[in-house]
C-alpha positions in Angstrom: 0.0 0.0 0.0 2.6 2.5 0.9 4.8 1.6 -2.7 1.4 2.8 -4.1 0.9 6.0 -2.4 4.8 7.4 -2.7 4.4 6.7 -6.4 1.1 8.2 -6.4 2.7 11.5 -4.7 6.1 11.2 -7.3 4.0 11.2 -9.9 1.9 14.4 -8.7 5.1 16.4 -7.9 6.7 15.1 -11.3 3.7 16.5 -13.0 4.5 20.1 -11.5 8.3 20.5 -11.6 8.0 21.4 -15.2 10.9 21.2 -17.6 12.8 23.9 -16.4 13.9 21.7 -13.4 14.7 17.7 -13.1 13.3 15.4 -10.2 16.6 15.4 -8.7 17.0 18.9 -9.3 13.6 19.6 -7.8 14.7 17.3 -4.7 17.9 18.7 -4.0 15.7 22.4 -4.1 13.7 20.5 -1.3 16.6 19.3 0.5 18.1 22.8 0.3 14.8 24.7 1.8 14.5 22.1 4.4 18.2 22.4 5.5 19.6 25.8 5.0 23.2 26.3 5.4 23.5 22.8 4.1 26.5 22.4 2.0 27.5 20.5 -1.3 28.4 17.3 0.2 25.4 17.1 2.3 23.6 17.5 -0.9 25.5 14.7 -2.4 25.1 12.3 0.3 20.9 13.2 0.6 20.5 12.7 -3.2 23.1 9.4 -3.1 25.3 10.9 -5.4 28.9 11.7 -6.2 30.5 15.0 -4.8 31.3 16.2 -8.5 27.3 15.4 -9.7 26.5 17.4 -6.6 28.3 20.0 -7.3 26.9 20.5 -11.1 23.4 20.4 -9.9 23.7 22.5 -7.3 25.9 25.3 -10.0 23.2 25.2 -12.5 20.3 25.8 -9.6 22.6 28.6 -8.5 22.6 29.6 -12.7 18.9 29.1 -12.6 18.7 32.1 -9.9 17.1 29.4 -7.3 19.7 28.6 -4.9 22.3 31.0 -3.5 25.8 29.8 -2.2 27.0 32.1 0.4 30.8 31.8 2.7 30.5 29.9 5.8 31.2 32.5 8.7 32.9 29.7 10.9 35.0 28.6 7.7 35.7 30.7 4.5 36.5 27.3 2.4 33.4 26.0 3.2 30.0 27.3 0.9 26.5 27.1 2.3 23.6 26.9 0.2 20.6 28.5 0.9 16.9 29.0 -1.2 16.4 32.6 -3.2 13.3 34.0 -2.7 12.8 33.2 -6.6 13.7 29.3 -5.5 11.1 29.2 -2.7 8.5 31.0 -5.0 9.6 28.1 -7.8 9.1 25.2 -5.0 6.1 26.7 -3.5 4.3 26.5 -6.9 5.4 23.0 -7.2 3.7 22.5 -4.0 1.0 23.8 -4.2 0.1 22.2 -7.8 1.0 18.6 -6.5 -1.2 19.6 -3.4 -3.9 20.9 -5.7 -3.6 17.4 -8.1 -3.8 15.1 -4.7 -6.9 17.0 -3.3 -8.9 16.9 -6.5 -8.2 13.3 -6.1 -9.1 13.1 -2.1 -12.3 14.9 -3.0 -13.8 11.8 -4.5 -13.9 10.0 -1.1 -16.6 10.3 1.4 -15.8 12.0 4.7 -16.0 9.3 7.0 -13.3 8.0 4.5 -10.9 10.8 5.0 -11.5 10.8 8.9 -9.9 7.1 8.8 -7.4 8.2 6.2 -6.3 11.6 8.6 -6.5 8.9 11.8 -3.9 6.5 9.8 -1.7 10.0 9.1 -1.4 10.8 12.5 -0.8 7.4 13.8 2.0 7.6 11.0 3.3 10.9 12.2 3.8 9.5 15.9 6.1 6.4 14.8 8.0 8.2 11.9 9.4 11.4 13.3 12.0 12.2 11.2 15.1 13.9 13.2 16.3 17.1 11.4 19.2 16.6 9.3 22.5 17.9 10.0 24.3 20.3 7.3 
């Protein structure tokens, strides 16, 4: 059942990246919002990827006006990444159109329905709490 609801909400969010941006490009934009200050290799090792593939997603989001690298103030070598406001605006509208796409599809089920489904959510939300990531 899970399998089936992940690849339900892939395909919604795939839908609204559009082709300016690639899944992994759109998920390292997530990664980046949800852990500013985050730096290249922290990218790398979220997305599963080498430093160098990494580092040329992360330059072309930076191309792309979305992500802005900025000098670590505890260490000049090191760069942290952090969302534009024309980055959170670009992720926001991917938000909301896979939100949009998954409630149109929510709003074919009866209420008592989607008081079981929100029950299951928050019994879910009380066994996976997902610690914050470190940078």
């Amino acid at each position: 059942m899970i399998p089936a609801i992940m690849d339900a909400l892939r395909h919604a969010m795939r839908r609204h990246v559009g082709e300016q941006l690639t899944v992994p490009q759109f998920r390292c934009l997530n990664f980046i919002a949800l852990q500013p200050g985050a730096s290249v290799s922290a990218v790398a090792s979220f997305l599963g990827v080498t430093l160098p593939t990494a580092s040329t997603m992360v330059e072309r989001l930076v191309r792309a006006g979305d992500v802005e690298p900025r000098t670590s103030p505890e260490d000049r070598r090191r760069s942290q990444l952090h969302l534009t406001r024309a980055g959170a605006a670009h992720l926001a509208a991917i938000r909301r159109g896979a939100r949009k796409e998954l409630a149109q599809v929510l709003a074919t089920r009866s209420g008592e329905e989607l008081r079981t489904l929100n029950a299951g959510l928050e019994v879910l939300r009380t066994v996976f709490v997902v610690p914050p990531t470190s940078a």
